[in-house]
N, C-alpha and C positions, 0 to 999 in steps of 0.2 A: 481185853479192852472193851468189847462189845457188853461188857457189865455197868462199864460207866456212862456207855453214850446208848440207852437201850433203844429210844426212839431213831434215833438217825439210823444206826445199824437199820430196824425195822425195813425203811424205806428205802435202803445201800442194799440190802436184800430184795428186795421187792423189784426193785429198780433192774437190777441182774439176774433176775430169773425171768425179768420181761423181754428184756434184751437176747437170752437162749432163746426163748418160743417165740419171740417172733424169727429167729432167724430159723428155726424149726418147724414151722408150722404156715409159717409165709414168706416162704425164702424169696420170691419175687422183690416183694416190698423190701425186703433185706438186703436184698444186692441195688435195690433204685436210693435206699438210704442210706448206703455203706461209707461210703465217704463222707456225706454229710454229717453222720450220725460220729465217726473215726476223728475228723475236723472237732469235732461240738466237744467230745471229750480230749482229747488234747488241749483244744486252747479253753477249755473250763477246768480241767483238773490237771494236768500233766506240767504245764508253762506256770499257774501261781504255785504247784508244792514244790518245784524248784526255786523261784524266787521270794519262797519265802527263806530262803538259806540266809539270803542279805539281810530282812526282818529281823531273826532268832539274833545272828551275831551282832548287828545293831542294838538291838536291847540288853544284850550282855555285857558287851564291851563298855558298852557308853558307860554303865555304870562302875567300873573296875577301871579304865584306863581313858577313858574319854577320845577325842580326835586322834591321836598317836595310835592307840590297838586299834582305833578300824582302819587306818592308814597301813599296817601293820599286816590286817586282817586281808584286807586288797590286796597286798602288794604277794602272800604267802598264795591265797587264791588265783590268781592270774598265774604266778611262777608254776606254780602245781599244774596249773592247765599249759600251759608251755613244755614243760618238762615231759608231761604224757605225750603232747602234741609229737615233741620228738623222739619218742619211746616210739610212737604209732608210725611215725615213717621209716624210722629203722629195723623195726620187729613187728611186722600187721599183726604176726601170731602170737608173742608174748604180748602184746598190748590187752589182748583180746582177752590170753586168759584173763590179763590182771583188773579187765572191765568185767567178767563174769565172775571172778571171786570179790571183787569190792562191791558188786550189785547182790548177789548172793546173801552178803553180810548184812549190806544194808536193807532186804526185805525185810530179813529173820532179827532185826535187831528192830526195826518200826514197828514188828509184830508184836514179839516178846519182851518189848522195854520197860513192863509193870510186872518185871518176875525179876526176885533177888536173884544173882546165882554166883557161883563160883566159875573166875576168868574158864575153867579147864572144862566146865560143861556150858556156857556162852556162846561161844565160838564154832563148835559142832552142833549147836542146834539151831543157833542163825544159817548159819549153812544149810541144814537139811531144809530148811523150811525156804532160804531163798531157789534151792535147788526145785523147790516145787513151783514158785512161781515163775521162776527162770524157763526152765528146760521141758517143762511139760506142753506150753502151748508150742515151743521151739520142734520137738516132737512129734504132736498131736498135725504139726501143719509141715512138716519136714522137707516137702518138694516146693515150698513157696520159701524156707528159710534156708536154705541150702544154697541157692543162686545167689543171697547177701550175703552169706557168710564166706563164699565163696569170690566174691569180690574183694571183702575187706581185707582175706588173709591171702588172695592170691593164690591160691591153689585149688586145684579139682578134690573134692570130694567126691567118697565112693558112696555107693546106691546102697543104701540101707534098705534091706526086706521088712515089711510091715510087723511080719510076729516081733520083729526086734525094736521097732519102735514103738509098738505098742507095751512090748513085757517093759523096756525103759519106763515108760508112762506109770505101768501099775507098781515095780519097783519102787520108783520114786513114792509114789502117792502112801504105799504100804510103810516105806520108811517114817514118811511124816506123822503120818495117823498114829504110828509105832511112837513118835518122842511126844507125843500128844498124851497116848496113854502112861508111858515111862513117867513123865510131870506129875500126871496125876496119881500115879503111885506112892513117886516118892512126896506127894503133899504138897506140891507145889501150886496146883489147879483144884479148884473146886467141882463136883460135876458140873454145874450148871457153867462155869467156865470152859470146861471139856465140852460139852453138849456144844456151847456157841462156837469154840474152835471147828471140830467134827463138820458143822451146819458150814462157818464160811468156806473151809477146805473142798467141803461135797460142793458146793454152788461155785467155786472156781473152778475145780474140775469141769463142769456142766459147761462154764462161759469158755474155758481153752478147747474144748471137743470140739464144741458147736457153732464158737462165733470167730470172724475172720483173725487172721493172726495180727492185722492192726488194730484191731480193737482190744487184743489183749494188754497191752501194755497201758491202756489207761485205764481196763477193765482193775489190774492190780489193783489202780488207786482209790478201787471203791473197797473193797473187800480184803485186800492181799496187804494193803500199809495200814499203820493210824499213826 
């Protein structure tokens, strides 16, 4: 995707390798900005690429079924959020997984949605790739996400030793680079497409090491979606 939008990418790049060194190089200013800066990208990136789900299915429907499919559209949107709503109070922990595999999907499918493929290789490699952005800052910051996840599902987790969160980390990161280069084998990826995948993957890595675990979730939306 960074082939088609090469200037933006440029500056999405730019943008997030400043965000690392500052928080590496002036961690002071980093923690007096943290919130502000955590705030600034939430409600500029995180709140419009949700609301544009209403936009997309507005433009579509109108044209196919008029008033009736977005009434339609409403009414299936609302029930679906209801129906998890009560998935979430009777099961915290199957909810959970069914938010980490629907999120999962949904990275590796924003990323990879200008590659043909066949359903039966789709689906494992949206996966592997949302698992990179999912679980590596999840990881990287383990003692700060462990207390929410521990809320949500109600139960004590155990204390993970660092080799083990860390070999998680380089796993994960190994598998992805791995269906990076697989693509490219099988002709999927051109290098200079490989090259730009390789480049955003290394600078997400850098922003989940380095910068707070809130800041990772809207960091995604520079880098990690299109």
């Amino acid at each position: 995707m960074t082939a088609r939008y090469p200037h933006l990418y440029f500056w999405l790049r730019l943008f997030s390798l400043l965000l690392a060194a500052i928080v590496i190089l002036l961690p002071a200013l980093a923690d007096n900005l943290s919130l502000f800066l955590a705030l600034f990208l939430i409600v500029g990136l995180g709140i419009p690429h949700g609301a544009t789900d209403h936009r997309i299915f507005h433009e579509l429907l109108q044209q196919k079924g008029g008033k009736p499919a977005m009434l339609g559209f409403y009414g299936a949107y609302l029930g679906l959020m209801l129906i998890y709503a009560l998935i979430w109070w009777l099961s915290p922990v199957f909810s959970l997984l069914i938010f980490f595999i629907t999120s999962m999907y949904h990275f590796g499918q924003s990323n990879w949605n200008y590659l043909s493929l066949k359903a039966g290789f789709q689906v494992p490699l949206y996966l592997v790739y949302g698992a990179f952005v999912l679980f590596v800052p999840i990881l990287a910051h383990f003692e700060i996400a462990q207390p929410i996840v521990e809320s949500i599902i109600q139960w004590t987790l155990p204390q993970v030793p660092a080799q083990f969160l860390n070999g998680g980390i380089g796993l994960i990161t190994i598998i992805n680079l791995g269906s990076i280069i697989l693509l490219w084998l099988g002709g999927k990826l051109t290098k200079q497409e490989v090259w730009a995948e390789v480049l955003n993957a290394f600078i997400l890595l850098v922003l989940f090491l380095s910068t707070p675990l809130y800041w990772d979730s809207p960091c995604i939306f520079l880098l990690g979606m299109r």
